[in-house]
N, C-alpha and C positions, 0 to 999 in steps of 0.2 A: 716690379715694374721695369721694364727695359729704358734703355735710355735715349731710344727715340721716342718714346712714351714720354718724357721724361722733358724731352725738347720740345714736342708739341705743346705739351704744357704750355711751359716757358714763352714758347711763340705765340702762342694764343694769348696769354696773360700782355703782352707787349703790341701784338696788332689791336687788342681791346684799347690801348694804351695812346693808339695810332703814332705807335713808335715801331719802323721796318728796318731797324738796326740788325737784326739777328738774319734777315737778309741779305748779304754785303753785297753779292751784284747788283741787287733791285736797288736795294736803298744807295749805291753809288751811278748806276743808271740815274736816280733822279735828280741827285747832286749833279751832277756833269750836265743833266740837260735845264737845270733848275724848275724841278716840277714837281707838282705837289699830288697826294695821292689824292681820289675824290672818295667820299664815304662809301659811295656804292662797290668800288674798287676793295677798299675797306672791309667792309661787310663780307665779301666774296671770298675776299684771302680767308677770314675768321671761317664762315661757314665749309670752304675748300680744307680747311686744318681738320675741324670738328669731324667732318666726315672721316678724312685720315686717317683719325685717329680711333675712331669707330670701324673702319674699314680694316687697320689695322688688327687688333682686336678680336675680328673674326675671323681670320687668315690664321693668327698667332694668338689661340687661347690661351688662360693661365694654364689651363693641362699641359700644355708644353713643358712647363718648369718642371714638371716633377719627372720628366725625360733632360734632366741634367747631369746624371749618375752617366748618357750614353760619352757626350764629350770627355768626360773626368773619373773613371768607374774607380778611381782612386780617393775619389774624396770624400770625406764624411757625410752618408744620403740616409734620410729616412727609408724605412720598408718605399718603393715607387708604387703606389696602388695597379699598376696593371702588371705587376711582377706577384707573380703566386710565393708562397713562401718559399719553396724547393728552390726557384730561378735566384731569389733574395737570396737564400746560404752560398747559388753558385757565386756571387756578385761577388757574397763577405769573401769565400776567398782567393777569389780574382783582387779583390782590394790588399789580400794579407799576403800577397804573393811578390817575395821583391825580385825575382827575377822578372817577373813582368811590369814590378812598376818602371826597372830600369829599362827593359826595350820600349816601354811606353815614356820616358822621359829621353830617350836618345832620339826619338821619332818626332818628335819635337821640333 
């Protein structure tokens, strides 16, 4: 789960809470002008997250993660299911390759 995933959580679990702390402009907007949120406001922000994060979601399937080998081909990755086996051995020794891992950690 990503960690905007991970914050919508969080925010959702807190505007249920009707606590808009993890908002720090909004919730110091209201401070400053002393105002209170109304449920329906409430409500909105929740259902505006929920979507979010659903919206999210479908933009950024979990199939993406097993395209993490493209950022890091140095790290330790399962076979990637859209990698046929032949591309999988080129990966292993692009992984076992330290001349490459040091032009890939100099580029850095």
């Amino acid at each position: 789960m990503s960690s905007l995933e991970n914050k919508l959580d969080f925010w959702i679990k807190y505007v249920d809470r009707y606590n808009n702390e993890c908002f720090t402009a909004f919730n110091d907007f209201l401070k400053e002008n002393e105002q209170q949120v109304t449920s329906d406001v409430e409500k909105n922000i929740h259902e505006h997250l929920i979507i979010l994060k659903k919206s999210l979601k479908e933009y950024f399937p979990e199939k993406l993660q097993d395209m993490n080998w493209l950022q890091n081909p140095f790290a330790n990755h399962t076979k990637p299911s859209m990698l046929i086996v032949s591309e999988y051995e080129i990966l292993i020794n692009i992984k076992c390759s330290s001349s490459l891992k040091q032009k890939f950690k100099a580029s850095k």
